[in-house]
C-alpha positions in Angstrom: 13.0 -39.4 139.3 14.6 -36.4 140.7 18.6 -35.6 139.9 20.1 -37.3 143.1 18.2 -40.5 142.5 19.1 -40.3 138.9 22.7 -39.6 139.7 22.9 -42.8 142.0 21.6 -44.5 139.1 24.6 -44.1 137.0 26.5 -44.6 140.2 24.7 -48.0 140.4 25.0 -49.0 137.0 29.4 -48.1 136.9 29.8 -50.3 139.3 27.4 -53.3 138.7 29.0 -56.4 138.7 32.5 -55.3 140.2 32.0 -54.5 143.9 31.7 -58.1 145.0 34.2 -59.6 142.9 35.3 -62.6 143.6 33.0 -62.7 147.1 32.0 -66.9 147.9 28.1 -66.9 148.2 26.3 -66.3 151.1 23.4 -68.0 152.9 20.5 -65.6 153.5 19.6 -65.1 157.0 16.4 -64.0 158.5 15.9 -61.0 160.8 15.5 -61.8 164.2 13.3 -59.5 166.6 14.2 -57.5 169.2 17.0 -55.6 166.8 14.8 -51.9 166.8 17.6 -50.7 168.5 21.2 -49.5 168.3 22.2 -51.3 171.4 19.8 -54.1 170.4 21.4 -54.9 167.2 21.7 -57.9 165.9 24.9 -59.5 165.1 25.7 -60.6 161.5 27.9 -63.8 160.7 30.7 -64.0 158.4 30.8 -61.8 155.6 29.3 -61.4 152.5 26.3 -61.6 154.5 22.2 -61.5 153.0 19.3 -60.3 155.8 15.5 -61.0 155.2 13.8 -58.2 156.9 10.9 -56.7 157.5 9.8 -52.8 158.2 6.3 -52.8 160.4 5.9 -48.7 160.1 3.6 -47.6 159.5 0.9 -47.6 160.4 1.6 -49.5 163.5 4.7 -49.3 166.2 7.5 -47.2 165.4 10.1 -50.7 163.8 13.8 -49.6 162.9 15.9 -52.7 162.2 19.4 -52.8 163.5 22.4 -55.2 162.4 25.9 -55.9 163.7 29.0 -56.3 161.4 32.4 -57.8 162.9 35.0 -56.9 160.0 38.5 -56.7 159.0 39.5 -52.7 160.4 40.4 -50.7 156.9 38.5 -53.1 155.1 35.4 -51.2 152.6 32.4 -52.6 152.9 29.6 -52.3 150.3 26.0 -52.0 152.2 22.6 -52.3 150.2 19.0 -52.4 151.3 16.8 -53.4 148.5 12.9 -53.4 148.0 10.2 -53.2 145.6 11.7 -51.2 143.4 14.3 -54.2 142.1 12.2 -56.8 142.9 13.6 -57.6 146.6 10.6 -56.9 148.7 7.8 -54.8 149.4 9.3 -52.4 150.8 8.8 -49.1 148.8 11.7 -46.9 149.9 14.5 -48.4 151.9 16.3 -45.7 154.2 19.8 -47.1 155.2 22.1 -45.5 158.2 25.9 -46.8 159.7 26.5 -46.1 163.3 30.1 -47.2 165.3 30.1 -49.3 167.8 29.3 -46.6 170.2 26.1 -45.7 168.2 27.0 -42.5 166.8 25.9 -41.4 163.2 28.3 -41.8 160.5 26.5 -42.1 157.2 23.4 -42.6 155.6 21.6 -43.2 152.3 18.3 -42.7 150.2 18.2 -44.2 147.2 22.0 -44.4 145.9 21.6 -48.2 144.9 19.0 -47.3 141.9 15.5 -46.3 142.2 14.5 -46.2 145.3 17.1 -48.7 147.0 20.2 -47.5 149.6 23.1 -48.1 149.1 26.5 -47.1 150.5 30.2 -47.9 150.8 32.3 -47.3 154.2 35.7 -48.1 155.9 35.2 -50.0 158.8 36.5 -48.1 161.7 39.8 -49.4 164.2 37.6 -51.5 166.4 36.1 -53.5 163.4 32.4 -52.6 164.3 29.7 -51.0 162.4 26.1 -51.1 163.3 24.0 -50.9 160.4 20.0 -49.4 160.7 17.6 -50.4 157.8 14.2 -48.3 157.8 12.4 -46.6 155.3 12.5 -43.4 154.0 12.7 -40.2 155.1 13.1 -41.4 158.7 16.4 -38.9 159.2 16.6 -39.7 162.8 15.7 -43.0 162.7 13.4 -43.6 165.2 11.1 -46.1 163.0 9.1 -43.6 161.9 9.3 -43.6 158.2 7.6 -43.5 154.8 5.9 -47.1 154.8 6.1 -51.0 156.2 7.2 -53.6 154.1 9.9 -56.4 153.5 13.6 -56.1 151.9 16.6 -57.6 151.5 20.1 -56.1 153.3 23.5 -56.8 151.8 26.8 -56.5 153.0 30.2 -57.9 151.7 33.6 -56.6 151.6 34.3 -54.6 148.0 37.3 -56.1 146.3 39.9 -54.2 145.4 43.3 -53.8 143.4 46.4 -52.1 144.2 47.4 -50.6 140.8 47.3 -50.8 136.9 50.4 -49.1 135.1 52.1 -49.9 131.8 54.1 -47.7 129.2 52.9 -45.9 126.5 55.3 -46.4 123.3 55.3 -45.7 119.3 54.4 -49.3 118.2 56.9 -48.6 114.5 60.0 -47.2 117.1 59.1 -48.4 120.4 59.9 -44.6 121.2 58.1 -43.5 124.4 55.3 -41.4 123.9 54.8 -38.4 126.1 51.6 -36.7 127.5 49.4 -39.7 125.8 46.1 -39.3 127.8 44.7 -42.7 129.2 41.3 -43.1 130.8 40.4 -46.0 132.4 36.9 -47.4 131.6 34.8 -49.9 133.8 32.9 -52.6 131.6 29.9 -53.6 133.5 27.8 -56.6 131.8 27.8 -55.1 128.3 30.1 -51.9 126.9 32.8 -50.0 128.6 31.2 -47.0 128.8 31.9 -45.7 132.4 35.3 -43.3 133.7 37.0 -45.2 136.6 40.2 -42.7 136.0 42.3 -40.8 134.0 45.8 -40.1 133.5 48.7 -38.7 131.2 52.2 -40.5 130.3 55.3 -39.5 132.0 58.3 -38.5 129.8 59.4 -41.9 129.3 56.1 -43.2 128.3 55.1 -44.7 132.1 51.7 -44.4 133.7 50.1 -45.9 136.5 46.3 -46.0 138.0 46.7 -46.2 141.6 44.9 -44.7 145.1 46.4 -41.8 146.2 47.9 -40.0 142.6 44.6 -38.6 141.7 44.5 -40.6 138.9 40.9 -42.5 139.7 38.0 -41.1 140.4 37.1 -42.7 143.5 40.5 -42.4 144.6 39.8 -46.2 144.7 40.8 -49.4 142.5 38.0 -51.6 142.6 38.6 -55.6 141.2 36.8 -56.7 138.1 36.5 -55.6 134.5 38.1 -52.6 132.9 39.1 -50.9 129.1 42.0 -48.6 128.3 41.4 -46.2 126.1 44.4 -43.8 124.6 44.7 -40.8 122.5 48.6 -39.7 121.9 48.0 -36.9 119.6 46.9 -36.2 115.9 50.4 -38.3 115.4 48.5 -41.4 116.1 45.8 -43.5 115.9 43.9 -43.7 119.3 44.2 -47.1 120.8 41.5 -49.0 122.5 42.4 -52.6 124.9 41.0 -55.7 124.7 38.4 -55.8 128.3 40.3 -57.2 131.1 39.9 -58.1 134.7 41.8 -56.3 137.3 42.1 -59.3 140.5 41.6 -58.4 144.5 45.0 -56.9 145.8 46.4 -57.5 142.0 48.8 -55.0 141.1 48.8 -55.3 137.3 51.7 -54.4 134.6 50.4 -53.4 131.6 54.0 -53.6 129.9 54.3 -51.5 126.5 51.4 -50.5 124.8 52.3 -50.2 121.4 50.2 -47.1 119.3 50.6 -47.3 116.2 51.2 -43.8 114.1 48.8 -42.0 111.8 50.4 -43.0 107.9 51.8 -40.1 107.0 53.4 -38.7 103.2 57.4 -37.4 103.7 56.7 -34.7 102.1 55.3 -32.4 99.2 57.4 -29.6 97.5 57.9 -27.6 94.6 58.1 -23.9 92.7 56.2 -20.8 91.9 57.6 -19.4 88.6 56.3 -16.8 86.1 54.1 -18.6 83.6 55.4 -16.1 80.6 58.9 -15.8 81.7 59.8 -18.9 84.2 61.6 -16.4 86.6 61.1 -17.8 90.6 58.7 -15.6 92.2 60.1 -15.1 95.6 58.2 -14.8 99.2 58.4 -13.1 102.4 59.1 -9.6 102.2 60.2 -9.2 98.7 57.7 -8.7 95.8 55.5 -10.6 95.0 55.6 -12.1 98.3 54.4 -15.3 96.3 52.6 -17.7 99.0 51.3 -21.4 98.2 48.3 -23.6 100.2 47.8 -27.2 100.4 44.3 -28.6 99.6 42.9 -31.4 99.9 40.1 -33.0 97.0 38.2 -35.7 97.6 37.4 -38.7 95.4 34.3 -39.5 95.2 32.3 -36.6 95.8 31.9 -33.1 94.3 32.6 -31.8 97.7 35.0 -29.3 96.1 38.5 -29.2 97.7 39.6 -27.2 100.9 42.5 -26.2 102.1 44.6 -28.1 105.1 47.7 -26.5 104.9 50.0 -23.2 104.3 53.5 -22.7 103.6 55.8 -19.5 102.7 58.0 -19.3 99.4 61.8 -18.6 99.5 63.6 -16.2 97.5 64.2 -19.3 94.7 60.1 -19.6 94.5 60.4 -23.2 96.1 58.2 -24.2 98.8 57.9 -27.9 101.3 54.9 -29.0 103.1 56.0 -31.5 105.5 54.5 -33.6 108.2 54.2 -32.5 111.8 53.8 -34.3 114.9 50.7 -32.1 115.6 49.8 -31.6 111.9 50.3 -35.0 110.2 50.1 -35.1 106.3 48.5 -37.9 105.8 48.0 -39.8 101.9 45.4 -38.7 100.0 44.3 -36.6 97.1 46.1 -33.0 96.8 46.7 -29.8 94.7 48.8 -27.2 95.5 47.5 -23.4 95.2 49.9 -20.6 94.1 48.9 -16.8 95.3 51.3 -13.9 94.2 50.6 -10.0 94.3 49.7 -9.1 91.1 49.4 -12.6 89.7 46.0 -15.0 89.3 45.2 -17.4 91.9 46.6 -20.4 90.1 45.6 -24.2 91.1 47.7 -26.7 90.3 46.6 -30.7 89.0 45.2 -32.8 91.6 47.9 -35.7 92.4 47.7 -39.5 94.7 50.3 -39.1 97.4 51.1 -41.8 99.3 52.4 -43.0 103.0 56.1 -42.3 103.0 55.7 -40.7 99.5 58.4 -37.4 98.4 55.8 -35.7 96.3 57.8 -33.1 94.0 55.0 -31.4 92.0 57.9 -29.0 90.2 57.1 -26.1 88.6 54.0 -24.5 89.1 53.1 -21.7 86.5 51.4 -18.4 87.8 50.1 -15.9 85.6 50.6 -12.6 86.0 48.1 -9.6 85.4 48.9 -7.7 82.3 50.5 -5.6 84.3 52.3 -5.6 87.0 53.2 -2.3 89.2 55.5 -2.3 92.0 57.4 0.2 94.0 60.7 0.4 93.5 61.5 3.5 96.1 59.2 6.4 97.8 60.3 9.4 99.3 61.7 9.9 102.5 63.5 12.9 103.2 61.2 15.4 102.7 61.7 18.4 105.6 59.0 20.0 107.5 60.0 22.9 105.6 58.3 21.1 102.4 60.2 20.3 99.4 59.9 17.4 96.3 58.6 14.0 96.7 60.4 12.0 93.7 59.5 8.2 93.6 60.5 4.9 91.5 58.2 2.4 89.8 59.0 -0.8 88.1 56.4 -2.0 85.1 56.3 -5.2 84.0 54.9 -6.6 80.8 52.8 -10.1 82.4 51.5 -10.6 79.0 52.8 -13.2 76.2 52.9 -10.7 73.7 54.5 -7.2 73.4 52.8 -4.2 75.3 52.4 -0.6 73.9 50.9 1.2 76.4 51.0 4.6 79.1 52.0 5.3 82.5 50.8 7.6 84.8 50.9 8.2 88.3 48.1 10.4 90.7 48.6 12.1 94.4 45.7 12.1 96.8 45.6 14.4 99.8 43.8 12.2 103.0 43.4 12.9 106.6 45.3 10.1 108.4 42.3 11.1 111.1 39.2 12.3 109.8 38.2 15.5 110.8 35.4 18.0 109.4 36.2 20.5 107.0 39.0 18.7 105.3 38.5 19.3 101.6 41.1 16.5 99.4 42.3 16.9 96.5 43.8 15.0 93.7 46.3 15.7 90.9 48.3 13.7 88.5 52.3 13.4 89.6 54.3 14.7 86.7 53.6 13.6 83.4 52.7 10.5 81.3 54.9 8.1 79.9 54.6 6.2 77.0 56.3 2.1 77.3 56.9 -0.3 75.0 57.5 -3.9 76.6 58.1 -6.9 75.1 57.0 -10.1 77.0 57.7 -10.6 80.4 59.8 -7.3 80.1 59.9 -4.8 83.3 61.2 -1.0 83.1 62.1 1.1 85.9 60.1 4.7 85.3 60.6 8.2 88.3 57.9 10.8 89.0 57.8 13.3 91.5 55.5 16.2 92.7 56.4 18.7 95.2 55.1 19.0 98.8 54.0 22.6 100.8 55.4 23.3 103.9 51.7 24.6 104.9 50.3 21.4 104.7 48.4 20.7 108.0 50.0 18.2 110.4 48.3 14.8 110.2 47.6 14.9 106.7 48.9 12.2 104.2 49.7 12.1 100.6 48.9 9.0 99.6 50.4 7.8 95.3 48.9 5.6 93.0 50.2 4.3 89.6 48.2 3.2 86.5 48.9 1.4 83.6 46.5 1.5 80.2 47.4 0.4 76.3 48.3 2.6 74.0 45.2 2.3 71.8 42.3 2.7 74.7 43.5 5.2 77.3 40.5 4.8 79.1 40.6 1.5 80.6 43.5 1.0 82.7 44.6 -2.5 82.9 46.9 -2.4 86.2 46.6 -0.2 89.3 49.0 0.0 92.1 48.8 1.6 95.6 52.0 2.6 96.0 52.6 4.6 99.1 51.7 7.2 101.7 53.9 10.2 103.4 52.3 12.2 106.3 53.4 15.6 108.2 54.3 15.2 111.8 56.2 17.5 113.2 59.0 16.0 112.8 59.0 16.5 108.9 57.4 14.0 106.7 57.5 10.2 107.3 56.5 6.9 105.3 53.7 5.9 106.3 53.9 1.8 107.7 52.3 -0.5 104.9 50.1 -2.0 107.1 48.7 1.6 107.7 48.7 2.5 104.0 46.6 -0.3 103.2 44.0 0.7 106.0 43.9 4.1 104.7 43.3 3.6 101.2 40.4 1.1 101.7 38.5 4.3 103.5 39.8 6.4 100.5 38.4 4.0 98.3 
């Protein structure tokens, strides 16, 4: 079956059972030589109408069957010439054609009603006349020469159709209208609603309406018979789909309100990030530790792990809300809540039932810092051109629950901010070491400083690092910090952005 005959097929089957809707039956009538024809047609009685017919080509004399059909002007007619192929005749490939009244060529079709048969659908013309040629295929011109003789069946009836279908598409809980909802309209023929008739989107006040001429149908056409709504208004709600229903000939239907009703939804889940040893907030945004939380979700009854659904930022008190969103709904389930701090362990919190409606506070969530924690407290930045000393400020925090004995030191690292050949860094230590004692969750504020040459090439950076070891095993540090980077331009020396810092150091490193 090649893709135009398939593609009728569908065409076939979307329509089955809807295009004579309603039509009274019809007695069959029986084709009555001379009709081979245009001018010889013969005339058809009252619609719907049935022909028995017969195709004597070939081998024999050219036969091309001709029929006449008196209808309503504007009215659409459905026309289908049927043969072996559906069991109507012997007739292997019926070839259908429409001329006016004046015999000129309008249309035509080869196997649009299915395998094999013709079908087609026309408006019949001001003068109410169509002239209708059944032959066999591929007789383009027809002049009765086609593919093969045999009998079949020709059917013509008026196609029934509506004038609209609209309605209003509304929060079922508020009976607030719901905006941009997208409906399709689905045709049901003899079994599931499976086929697009149309589509459209709700209005701002909810309204929408299927009708020819607003693009809304696909055919640009509302045929009578069976049809499905189906709606999707967003993650906010659950998609809604109608009862089947019947559209009647020239019915214009109103829908009404279509209530769809919302996703369930938790109010909302909240909380704090504090330090486990001392139960100070840790604060967000652009202050250290820029402390940041994530939403997961755990299942129940599997080992699937949990994932995360949502993120939120931390304010200066540490506390932090995940709320629901019309286009990120919360819905109940099974949650933790994952605390993330610079410096500090990624910290999980228990897994807790929320449920529809449900204020979740999960209170205070206790991260634990590294042993210790490094930050900068100021960096240089008004060095001249001319050269001159770079003096800086760390704070050093104790993150352990007991007391800390330990040193402080701080290196300087010469870098190309663009690599070029030849550069030869080098690395020195920035001042001195200095011995700390901390008690738990205790911070002190320490300077260092090392001077800068006013021969140092433009574009290179000096990029400072601080390290932290105890007292009794100087070799193993047990906090690092990149603190910051200066580089010569020439318009002195400059800070170099963080987001830059941190790009340079991972080549450094």
């Amino acid at each position: 079956m090649n893709y135009v005959r398939l593609r009728f097929l569908f065409l076939l089957l979307a329509v089955l059972g809807i295009a004579f809707s309603g039509a009274p039956a019809q007695a069959q009538t029986a084709e009555v030589e001379p009709n081979s024809t245009c001018l010889s047609s013969q005339p058809l009685g009252a619609l719907p109408a049935t022909v028995a017919g017969s195709l004597d080509t070939p081998p024999s004399t050219p036969d091309v069957d001709y029929y006449r059909i008196t209808a309503t002007p504007g009215d659409l007619l459905q026309i289908e010439q049927r043969g072996s192929s559906s069991g109507n005749g012997t007739l292997d490939d019926p070839f259908l054609g429409v001329f006016n009244s004046a015999c000129v060529f309008l249309n035509y079709d080869d196997d649009g009603g299915g395998y094999l048969d013709s079908r087609l659908e026309i408006t019949v013309p001001e003068d109410g006349i169509l002239m209708v040629a059944a032959s066999s295929g591929w007789d383009w011109d027809f002049s009765g020469d086609g593919y093969s003789a045999g009998t079949y069946k020709l059917s013509v009836g008026k196609v029934a159709l509506a004038q609209g279908l609209g309605g209003r598409i509304v929060d079922a809980a508020t009976g607030a209208a719901i905006p941009n909802a997208s409906i399709d309209l689905m045709v049901c023929s003899s079994g599931p609603c499976w086929q697009y008739a149309g589509y459209t989107y709700s209005a701002a006040d909810g309204t929408f309406r299927f009708e020819p001429g607003n693009f809304s149908l696909w055919d640009d056409i509302l045929r009578a018979g069976n049809y499905q709504l189906t709606v999707n208004a967003g993650a906010s709600y659950q998609n809604y789909r109608s009862a089947p229903f019947q559209i009647l000939e020239g019915q214009d239907l109103d829908f009404g309100d279509i209530g769809i009703q919302p996703v369930p939804v938790v109010g909302s889940i909240r909380g704090r990030l504090v330090d486990a040893v001392t139960g100070d907030p840790l604060p967000g945004g652009d202050v250290a530790p820029f402390a940041r939380v994530e939403l997961q979700s755990c299942p129940t009854v599997s080992s699937g792990g949990c994932w995360t659904v949502r993120y939120a930022g931390v304010d200066a008190q540490g506390s932090f809300v995940f709320q629901t969103s019309q286009s990120h709904p919360l819905m109940p389930g099974h949650y933790r809540v994952v605390g993330f701090a610079d410096q500090y362990e990624e910290t999980a919190g228990p897994e807790l039932d929320v449920a529809e409606g449900q204020h979740l506070d999960v209170g205070d969530l206790a991260v634990k810092s590294f042993p210790v924690r490094i930050n900068l407290v100021s960096a240089c930045s008004s060095v001249p051109a001319t050269g001159g000393s770079c003096a800086y400020e760390v704070r050093v925090s104790n993150g352990n629950s007991s007391a800390l004995k330990g040193s402080i030191w701080s290196l300087v690292q010469s870098v190309p901010r663009y690599w070029w050949e030849g550069f030869k860094p080098t690395e020195f230590q920035a001042g001195t070491t200095k011995n700390v004692t901390l008690s738990p969750g205790a911070s002190v504020n320490l300077s260092f400083s090392f001077t800068v040459p006013a021969s140092l090439r433009e574009g290179t950076a000096i990029c400072a690092r601080a390290f932290t070891s105890e007292k009794k095993n100087p070799f193993e540090t047990i906090g690092t910090k990149d603190l910051f980077c200066v580089y010569k331009s020439g318009q002195g020396f400059q800070v170099m952005p963080d987001a830059e810092k941190r790009e340079l150091m991972k080549k450094v490193k």
